[in-house]
Backbone as a ProteinNet text record, in pm:
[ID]
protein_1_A
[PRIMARY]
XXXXXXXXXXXXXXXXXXXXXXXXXXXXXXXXXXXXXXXXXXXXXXXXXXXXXXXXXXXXXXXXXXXXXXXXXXXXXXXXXXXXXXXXXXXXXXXXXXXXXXXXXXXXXXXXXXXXXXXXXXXXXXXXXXXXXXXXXXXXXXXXXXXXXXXXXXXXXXXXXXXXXXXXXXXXXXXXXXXXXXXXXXXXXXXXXXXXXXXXXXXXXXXXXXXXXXXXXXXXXXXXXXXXXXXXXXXXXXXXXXXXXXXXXXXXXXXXXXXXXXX
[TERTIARY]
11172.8	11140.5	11028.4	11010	10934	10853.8	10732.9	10584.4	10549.3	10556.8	10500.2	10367.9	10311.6	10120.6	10085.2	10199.9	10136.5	10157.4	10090	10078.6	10229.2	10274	10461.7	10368.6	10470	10513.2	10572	10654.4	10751.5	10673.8	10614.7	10642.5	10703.7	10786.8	10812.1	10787.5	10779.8	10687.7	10776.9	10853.3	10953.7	11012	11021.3	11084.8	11185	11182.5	11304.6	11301.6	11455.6	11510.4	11577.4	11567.6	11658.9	11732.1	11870.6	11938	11984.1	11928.6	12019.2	11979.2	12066.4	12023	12123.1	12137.8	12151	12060.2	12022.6	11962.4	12008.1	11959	12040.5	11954.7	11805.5	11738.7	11691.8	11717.3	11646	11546.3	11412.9	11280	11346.6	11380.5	11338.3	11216.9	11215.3	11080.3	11143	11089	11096.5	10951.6	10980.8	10859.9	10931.9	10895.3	10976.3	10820.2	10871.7	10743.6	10820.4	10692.9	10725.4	10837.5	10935.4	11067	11158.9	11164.4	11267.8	11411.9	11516.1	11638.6	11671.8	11670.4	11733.3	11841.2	11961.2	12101.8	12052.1	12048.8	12084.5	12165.1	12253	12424.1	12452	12540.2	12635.5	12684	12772.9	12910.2	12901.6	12923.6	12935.1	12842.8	12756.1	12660.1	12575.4	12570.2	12473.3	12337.4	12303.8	12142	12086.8	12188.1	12130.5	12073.8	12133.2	12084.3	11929.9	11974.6	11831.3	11734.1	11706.9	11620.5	11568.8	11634.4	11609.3	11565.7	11575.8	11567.9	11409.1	11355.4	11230.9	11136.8	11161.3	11089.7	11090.6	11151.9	11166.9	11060.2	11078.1	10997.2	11066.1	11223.4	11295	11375.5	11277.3	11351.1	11187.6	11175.4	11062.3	11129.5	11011.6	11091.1	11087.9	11062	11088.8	10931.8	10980.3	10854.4	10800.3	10734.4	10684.5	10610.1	10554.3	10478.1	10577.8	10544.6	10620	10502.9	10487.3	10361.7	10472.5	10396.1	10479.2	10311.2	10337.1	10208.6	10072.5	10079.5	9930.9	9931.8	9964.8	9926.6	10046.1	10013.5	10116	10190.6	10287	10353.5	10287.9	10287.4	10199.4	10052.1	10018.3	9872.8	9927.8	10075.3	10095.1	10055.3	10052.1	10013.2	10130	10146.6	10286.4	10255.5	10116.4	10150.3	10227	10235	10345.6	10471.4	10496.5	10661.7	10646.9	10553.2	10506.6	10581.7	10534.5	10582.2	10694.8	10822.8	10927.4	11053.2	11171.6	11284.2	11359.8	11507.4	11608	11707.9	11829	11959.8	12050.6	12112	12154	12318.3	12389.2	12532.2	12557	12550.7	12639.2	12560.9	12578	12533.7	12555.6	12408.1	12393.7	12269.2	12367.8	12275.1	12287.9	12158.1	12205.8	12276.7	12421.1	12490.7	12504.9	12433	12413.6	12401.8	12226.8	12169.5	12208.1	12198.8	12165.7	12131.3	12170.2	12118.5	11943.3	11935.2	11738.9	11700.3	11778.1	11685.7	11682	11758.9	11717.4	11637.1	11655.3	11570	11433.3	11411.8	11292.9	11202.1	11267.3	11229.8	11171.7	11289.4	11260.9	11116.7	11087.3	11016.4	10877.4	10909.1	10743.7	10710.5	10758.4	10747.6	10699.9	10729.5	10644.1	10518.6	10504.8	10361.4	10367.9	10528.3	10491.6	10536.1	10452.5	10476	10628.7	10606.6	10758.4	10777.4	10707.2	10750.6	10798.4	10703.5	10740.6	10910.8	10887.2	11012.6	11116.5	11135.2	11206.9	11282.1	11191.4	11170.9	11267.5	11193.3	11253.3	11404.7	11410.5	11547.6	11645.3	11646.3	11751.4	11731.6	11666.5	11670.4	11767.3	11752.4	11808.3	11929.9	11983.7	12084.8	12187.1	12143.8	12177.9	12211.4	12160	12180.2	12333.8	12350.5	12460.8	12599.1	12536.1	12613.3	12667.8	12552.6	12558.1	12483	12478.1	12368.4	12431.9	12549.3	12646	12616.6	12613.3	12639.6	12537.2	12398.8	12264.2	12226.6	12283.3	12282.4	12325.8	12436.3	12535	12515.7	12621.1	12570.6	12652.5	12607.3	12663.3	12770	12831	12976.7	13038.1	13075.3	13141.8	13163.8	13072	13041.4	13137	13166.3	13252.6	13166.6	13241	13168.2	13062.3	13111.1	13034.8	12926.4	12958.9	12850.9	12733.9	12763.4	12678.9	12602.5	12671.8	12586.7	12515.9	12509.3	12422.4	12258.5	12323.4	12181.7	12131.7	12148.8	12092.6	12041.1	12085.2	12042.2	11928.3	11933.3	11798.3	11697.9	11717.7	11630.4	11545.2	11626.2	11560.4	11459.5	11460.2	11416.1	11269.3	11297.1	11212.8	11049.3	10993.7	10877.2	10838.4	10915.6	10871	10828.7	10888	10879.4	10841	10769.7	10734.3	10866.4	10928.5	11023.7	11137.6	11270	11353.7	11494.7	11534.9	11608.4	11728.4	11862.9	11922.4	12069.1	12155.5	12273.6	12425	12456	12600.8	12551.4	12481.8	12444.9	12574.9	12625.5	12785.5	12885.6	12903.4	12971.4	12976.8	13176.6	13209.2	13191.6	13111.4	13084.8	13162.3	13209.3	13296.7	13238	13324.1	13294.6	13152.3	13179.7	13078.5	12950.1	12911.5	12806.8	12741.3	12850.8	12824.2	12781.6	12774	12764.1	12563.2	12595.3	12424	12328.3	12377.1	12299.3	12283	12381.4	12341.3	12225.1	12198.1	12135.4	12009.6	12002.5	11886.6	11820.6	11877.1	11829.1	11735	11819.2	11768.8	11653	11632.3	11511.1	11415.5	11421.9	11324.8	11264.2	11365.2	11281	11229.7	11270.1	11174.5	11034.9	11041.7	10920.3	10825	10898.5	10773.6	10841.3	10960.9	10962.9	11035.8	11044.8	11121.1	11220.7	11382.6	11464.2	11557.8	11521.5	11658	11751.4	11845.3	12009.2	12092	12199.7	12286.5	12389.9	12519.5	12601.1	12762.4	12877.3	12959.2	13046.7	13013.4	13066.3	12991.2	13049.4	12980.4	12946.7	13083.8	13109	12956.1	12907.6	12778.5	12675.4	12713.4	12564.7	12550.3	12673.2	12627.4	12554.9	12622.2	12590.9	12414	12404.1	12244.6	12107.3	12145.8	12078.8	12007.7	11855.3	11780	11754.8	11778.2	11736.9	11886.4	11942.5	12033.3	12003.5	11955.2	11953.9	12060.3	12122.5	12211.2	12210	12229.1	12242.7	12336.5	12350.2	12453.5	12363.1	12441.8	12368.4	12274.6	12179.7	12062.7	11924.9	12045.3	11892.1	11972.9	11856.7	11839.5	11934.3	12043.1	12123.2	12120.6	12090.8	12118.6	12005.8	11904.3	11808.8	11757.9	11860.4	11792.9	11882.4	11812.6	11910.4	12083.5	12143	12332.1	12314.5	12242.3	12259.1	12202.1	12127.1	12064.5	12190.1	12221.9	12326.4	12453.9	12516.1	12580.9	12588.7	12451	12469.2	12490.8	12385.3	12414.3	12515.3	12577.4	12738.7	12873.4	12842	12940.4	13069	13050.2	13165.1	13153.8	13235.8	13265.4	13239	13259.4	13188	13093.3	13040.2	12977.2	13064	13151.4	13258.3	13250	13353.6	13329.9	13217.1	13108.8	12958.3	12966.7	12975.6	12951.1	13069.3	13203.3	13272.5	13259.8	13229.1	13199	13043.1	12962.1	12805.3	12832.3	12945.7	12978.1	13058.6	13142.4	13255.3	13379.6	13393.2	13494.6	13609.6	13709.2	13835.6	13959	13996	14113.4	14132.7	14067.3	14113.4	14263.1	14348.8	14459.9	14564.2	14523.1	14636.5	14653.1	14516.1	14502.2	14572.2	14563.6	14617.8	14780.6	14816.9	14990.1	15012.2	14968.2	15005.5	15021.6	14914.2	14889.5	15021.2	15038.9	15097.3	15280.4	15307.4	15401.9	15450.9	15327.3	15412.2	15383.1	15339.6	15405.4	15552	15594.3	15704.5	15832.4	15766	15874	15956	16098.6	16201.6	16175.7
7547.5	7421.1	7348.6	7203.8	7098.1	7088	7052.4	7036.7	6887.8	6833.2	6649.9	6655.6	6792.1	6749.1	6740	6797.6	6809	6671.3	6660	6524.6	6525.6	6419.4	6396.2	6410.7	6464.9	6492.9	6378.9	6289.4	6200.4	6057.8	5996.3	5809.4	5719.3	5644.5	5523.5	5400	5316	5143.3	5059.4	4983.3	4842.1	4850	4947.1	4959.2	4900.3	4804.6	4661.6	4716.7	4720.5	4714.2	4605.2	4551.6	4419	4435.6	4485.6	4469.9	4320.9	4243.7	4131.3	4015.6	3994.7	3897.8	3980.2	4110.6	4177.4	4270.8	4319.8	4362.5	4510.9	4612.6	4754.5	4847.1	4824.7	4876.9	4717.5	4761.5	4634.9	4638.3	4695.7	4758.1	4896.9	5010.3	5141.6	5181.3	5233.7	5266.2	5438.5	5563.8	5654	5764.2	5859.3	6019.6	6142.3	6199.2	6373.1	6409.3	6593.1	6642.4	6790.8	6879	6996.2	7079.7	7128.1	7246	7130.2	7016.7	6922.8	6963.3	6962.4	6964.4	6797	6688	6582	6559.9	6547.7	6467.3	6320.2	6311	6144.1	6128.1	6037.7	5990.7	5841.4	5828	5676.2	5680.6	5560.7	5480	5478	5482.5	5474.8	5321.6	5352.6	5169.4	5140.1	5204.3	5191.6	5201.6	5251.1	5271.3	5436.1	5513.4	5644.2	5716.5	5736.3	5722.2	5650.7	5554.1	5433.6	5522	5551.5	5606.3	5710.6	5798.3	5925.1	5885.4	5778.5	5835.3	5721.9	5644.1	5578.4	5691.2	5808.6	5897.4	5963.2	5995.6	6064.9	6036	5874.3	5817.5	5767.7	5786.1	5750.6	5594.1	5536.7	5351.8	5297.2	5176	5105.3	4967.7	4880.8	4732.1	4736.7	4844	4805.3	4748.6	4722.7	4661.5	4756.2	4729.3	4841.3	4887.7	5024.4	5174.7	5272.9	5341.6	5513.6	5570.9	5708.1	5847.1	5956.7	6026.5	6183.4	6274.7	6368.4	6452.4	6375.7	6215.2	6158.1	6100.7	6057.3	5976.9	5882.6	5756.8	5668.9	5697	5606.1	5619.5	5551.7	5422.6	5303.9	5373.5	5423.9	5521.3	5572.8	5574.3	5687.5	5790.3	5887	6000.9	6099.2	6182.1	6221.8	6356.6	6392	6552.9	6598.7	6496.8	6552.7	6613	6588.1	6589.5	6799.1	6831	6995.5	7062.7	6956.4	7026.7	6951.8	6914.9	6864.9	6935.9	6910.7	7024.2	6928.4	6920.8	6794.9	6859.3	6811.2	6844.9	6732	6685.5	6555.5	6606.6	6465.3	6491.8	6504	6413.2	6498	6558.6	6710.8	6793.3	6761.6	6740.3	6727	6813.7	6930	6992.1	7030.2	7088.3	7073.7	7204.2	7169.7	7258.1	7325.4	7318.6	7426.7	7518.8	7478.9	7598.9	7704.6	7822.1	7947	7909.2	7981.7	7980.1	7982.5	8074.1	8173.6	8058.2	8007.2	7906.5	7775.1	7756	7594.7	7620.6	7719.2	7804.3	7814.6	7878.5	7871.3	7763.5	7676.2	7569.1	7469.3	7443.5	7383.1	7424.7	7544	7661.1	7615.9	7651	7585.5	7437.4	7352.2	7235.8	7206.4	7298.1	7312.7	7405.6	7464.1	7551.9	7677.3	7716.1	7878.2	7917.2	8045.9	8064.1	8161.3	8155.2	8214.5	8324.5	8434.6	8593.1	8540.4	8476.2	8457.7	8413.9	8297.1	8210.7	8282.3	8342.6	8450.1	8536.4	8642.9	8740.7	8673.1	8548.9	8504.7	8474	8381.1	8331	8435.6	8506.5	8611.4	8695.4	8704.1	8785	8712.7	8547.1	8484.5	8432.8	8429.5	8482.1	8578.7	8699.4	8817.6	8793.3	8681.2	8705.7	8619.8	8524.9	8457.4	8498.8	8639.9	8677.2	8655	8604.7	8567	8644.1	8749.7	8831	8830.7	8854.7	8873	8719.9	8581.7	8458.5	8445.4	8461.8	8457	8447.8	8477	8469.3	8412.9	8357.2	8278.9	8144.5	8052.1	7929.6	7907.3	7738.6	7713.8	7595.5	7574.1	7493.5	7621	7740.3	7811.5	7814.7	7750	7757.5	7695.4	7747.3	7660.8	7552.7	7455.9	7377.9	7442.6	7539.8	7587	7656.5	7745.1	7798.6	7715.4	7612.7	7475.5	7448.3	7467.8	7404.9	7514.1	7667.5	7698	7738	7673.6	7684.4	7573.6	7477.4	7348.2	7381.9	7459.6	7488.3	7592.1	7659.3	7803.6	7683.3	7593.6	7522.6	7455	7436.2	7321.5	7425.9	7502.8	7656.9	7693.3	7747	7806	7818.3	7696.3	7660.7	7693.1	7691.7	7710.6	7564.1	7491.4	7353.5	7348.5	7249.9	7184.7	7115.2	7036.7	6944.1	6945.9	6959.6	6954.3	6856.8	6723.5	6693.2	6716.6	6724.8	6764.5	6641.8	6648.4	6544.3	6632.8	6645.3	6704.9	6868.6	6921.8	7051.4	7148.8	7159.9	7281.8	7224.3	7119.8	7094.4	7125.1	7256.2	7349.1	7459.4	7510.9	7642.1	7695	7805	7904.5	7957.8	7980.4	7943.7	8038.9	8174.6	8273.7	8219.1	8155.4	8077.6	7952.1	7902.8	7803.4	7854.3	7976.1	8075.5	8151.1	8146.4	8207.2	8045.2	7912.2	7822.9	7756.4	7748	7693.2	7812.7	7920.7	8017.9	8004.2	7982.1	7940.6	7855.1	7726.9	7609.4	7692.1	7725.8	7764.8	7787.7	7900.2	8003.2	7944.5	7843.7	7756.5	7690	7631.3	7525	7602.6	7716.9	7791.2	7849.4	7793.7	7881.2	7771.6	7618.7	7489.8	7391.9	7395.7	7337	7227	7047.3	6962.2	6971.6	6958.8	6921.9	6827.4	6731.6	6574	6633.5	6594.4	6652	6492.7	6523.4	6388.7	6475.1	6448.3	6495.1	6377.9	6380.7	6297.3	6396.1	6563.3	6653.7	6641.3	6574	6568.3	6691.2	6776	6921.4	6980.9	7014.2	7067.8	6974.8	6856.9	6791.3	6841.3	6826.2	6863.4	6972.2	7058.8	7234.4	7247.1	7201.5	7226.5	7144	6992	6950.1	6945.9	6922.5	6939.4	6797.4	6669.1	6555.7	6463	6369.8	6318.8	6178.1	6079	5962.8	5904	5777.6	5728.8	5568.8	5521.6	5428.3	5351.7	5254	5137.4	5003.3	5014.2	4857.8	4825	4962.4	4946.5	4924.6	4978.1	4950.4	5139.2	5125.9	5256.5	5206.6	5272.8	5227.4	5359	5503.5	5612.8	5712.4	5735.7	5845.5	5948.4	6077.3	6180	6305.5	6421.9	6545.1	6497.4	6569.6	6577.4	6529.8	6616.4	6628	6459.8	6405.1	6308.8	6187.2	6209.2	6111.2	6079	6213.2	6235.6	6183.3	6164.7	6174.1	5977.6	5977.4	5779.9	5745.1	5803.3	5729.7	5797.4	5907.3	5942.9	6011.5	6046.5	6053.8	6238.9	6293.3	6431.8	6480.5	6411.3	6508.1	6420.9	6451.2	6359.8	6229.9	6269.9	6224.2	6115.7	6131.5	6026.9	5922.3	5996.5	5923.1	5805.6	5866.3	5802.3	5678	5714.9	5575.1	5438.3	5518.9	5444.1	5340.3	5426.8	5300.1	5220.1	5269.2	5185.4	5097.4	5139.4	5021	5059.4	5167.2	5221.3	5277.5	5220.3	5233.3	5198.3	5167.8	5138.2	5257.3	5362.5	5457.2	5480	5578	5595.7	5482.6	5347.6	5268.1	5258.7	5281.5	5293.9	5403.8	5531.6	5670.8	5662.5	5577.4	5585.9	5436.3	5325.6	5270.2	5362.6	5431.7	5496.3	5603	5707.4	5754.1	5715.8	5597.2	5491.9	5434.1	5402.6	5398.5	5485.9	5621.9	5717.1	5760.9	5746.1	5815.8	5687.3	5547.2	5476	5527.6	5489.3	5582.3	5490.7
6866.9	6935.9	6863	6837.4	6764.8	6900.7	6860	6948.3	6919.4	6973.9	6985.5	6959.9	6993.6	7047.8	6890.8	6782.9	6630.4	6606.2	6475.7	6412.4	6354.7	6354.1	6307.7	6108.9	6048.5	5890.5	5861.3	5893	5879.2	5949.7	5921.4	5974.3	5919.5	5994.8	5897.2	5982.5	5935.6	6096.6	6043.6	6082.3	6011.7	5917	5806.3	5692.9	5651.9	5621.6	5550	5401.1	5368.9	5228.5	5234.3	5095.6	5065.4	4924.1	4923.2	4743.6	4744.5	4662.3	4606.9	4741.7	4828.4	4939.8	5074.2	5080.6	5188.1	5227.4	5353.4	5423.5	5434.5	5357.2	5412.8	5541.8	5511.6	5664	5732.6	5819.7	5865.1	5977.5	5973.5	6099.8	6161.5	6058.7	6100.6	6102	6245.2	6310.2	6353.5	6284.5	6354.5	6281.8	6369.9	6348.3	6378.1	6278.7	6250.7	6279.9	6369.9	6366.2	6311.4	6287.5	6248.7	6359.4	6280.4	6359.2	6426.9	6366.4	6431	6283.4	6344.3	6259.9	6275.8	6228.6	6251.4	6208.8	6248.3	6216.2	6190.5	6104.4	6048.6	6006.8	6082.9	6074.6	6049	6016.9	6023.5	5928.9	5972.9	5893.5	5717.4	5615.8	5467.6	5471.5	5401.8	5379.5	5497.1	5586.4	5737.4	5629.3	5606.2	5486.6	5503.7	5524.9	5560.8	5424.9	5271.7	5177.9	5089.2	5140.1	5122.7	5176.7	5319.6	5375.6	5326.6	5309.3	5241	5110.7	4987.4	4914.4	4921.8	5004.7	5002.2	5000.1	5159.9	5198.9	5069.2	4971.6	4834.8	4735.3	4720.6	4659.3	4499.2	4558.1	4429.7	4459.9	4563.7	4577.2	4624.5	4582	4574.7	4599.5	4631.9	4683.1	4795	4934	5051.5	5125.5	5233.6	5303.7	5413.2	5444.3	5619.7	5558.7	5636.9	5601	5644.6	5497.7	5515.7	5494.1	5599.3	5561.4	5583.6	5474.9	5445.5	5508.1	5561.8	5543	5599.2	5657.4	5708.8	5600.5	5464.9	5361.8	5318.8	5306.5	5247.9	5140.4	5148	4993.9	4950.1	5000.8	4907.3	4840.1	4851	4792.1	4639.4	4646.9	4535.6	4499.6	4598	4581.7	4569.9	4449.4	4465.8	4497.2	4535.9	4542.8	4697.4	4727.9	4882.9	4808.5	4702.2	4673.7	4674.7	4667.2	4631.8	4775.2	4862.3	5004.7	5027.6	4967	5051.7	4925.1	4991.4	4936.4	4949.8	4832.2	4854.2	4758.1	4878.9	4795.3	4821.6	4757.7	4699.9	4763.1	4753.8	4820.4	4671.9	4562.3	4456.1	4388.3	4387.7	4310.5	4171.7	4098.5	3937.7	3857.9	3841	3757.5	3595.3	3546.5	3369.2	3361.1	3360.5	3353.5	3230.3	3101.3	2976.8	2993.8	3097.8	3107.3	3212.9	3231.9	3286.9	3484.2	3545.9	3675.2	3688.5	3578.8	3563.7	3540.9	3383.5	3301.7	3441.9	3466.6	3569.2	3705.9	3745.2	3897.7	3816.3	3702.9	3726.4	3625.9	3598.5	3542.6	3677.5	3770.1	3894.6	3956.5	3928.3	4028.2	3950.4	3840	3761.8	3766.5	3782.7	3847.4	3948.9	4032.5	4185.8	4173.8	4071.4	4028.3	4057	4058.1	4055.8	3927.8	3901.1	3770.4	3760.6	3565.5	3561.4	3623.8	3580.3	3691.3	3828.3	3916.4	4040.4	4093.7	3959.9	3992.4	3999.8	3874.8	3852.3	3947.1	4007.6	4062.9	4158.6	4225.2	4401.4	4374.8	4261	4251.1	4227.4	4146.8	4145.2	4235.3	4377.4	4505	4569.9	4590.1	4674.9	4610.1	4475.6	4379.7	4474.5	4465.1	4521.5	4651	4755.9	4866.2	4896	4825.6	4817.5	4750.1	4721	4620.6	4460.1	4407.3	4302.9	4136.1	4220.5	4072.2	3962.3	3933.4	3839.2	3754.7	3797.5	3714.4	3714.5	3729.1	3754.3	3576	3519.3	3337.8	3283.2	3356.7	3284.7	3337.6	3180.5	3236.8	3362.3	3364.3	3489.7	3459.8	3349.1	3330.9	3333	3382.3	3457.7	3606.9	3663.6	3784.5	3881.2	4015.6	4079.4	4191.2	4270.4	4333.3	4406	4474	4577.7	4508.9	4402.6	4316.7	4293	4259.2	4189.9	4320.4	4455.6	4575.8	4633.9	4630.7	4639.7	4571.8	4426.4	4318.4	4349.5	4413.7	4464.1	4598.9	4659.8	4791.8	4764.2	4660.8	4625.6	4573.3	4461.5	4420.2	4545.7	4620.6	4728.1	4765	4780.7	4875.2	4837.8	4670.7	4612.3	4633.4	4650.1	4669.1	4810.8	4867.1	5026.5	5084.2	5104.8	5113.8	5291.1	5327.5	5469.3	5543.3	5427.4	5464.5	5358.1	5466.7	5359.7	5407	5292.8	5295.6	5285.7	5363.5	5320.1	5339.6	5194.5	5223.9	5218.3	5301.9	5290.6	5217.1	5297.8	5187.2	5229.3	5307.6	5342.3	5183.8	5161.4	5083.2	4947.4	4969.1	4877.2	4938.2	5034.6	5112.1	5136.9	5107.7	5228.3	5343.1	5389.9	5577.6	5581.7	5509.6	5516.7	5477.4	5401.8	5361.9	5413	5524.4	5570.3	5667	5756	5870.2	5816.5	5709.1	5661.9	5606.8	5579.3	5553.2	5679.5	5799.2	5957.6	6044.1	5948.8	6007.6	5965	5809.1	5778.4	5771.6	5839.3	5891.1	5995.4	6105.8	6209.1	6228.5	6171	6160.4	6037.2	5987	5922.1	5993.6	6070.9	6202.2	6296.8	6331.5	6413.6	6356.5	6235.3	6146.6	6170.6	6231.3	6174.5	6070.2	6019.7	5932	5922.2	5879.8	5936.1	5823.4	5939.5	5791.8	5843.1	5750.2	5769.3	5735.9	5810	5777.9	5790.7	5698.9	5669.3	5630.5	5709.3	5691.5	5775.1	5732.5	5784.9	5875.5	5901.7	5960.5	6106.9	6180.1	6315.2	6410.9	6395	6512	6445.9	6252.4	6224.5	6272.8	6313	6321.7	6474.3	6561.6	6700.3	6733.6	6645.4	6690	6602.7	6536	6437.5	6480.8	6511.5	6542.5	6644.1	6682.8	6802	6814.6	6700.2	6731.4	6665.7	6724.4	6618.3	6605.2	6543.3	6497	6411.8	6515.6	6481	6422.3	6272	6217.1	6159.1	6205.1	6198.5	6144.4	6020.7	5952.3	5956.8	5934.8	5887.6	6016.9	6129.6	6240.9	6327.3	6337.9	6419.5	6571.4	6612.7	6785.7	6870.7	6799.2	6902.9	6866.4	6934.8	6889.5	6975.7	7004.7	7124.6	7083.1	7180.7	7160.8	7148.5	7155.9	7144	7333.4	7424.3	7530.6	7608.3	7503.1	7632.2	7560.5	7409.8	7444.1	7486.7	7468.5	7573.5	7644.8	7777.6	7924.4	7908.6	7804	7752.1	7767.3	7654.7	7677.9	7748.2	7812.1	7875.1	7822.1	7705.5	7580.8	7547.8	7550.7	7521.3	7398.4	7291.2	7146	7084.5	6951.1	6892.3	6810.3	6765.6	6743.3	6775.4	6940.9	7024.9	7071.5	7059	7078.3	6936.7	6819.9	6717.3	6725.4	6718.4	6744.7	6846.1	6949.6	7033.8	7024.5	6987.5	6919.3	6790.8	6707.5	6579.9	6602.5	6713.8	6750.3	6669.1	6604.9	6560.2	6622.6	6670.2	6782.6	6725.8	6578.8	6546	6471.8	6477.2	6351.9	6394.4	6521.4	6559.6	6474.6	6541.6	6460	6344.7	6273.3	6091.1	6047.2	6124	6074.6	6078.9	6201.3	6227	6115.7	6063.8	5981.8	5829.7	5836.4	5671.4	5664.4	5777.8	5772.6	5756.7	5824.7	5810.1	5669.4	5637.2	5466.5	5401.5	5398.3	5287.7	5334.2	5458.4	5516.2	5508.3	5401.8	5351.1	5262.5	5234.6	5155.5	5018.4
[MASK]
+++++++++++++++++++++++++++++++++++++++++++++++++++++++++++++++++++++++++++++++++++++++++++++++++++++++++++++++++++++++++++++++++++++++++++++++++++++++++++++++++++++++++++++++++++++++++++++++++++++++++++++++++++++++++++++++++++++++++++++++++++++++++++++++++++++++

């Protein structure tokens, strides 16, 4: 359970992005506190990306205040980035190198040294089942392989906060059964992690907070349970179509399906 009485890790006050002469946030106002899991959801182009990647510190140009940790971005202070963890929806790694060589390259970057890096990564290697490719490169690697060395990287440091975009994706079920676990018991440790994912049934079941965005303004922000009781609607699913206004999918699916089944 997340404690309100702590100081929130996460602020953001009005946060306007502008590409070109469209509007992708337009006055997100929210606060993450420590042991919150957040679902951050919406539609493809809602600005759920954008967001994440301001709090990152890899988009500039926006307006408002963002604080990571009690300190601005605008300060430029990058040593917050020491305490936060991020795994990207498309996995891009330098696939030449070695599992060792990129784990603990990542790892010294965050200031632990090589032994350490070492040592941890090929434990948590091992736990995924991976000791065997732990030497080898990784243009052998399969998707899922590739997504859990992105998921150890995120790890390594022991991060405060961790972003996460579509991280199940490529998982086998078994792995997806030990990374919803170790969410868990991270956030029970204290620790905040943004979650973005387009898998609603994982966002229902993981999340303790879900924030919902549509075109760039914040429309749904509470447990699974209080919105629920909001809209009256049986899954998240349903919750989410119904605040986006999304109700033609059925007729889209029986048209699509209609012309492949032309002769």
């Amino acid at each position: 359970m997340y404690d309100e009485s702590k100081e929130p890790v996460i602020i953001l006050r009005d946060v306007r992005m502008k590409y070109s002469d469209r509007y992708v946030l337009q006055g997100i106002d929210l606060e993450a506190y420590p042991g919150q899991i957040i679902g951050y959801i919406g539609p493809n182009g809602a600005g759920k990306s954008t967001t994440v990647k301001i709090m990152l510190g890899l988009v500039q140009g926006y307006t408002g205040e963002v604080k990571l940790f009690g300190r601005s971005l605008a300060e430029e202070a990058y040593d917050y980035k020491r305490r936060i963890g991020y795994v990207p929806e498309v996995v891009e790694l330098f696939e030449n190198l070695t599992a060792c060589e990129y784990l603990t390259f990542v790892a010294e970057l965050y200031g632990l040294s090589y032994a350490d890096a070492d040592a941890k990564a090929s434990r948590l290697m091992a736990m995924f089942e991976l000791e065997q490719v732990y030497h080898k490169r990784m243009t052998s690697y399969s998707k899922g392989m590739r997504q859990k060395v992105m998921l150890i990287a995120s790890l390594l440091h022991n991060p405060d906060v961790l972003f996460f975009d579509e991280p199940l994706s490529g998982l086998d079920a078994n792995s997806v059964m030990i990374v919803k676990e170790i969410m868990a018991q991270l956030a029970a440790q204290g620790k905040t992690i943004f979650y973005s994912s387009h898998i609603m049934e994982v966002v229902e079941k993981i999340s303790s907070r879900i924030i919902l965005i549509d075109e760039g303004r914040i429309i749904a922000d509470g447990s699974f349970e209080e919105l629920k009781s909001q809209s009256q609607e049986g899954t998240l699913e349903q919750i989410f179509n119904q605040l986006t206004g999304f109700h033609a999918y059925k007729q889209l699916a029986g048209e699509f399906v209609s012309i492949v089944r032309e002769a």
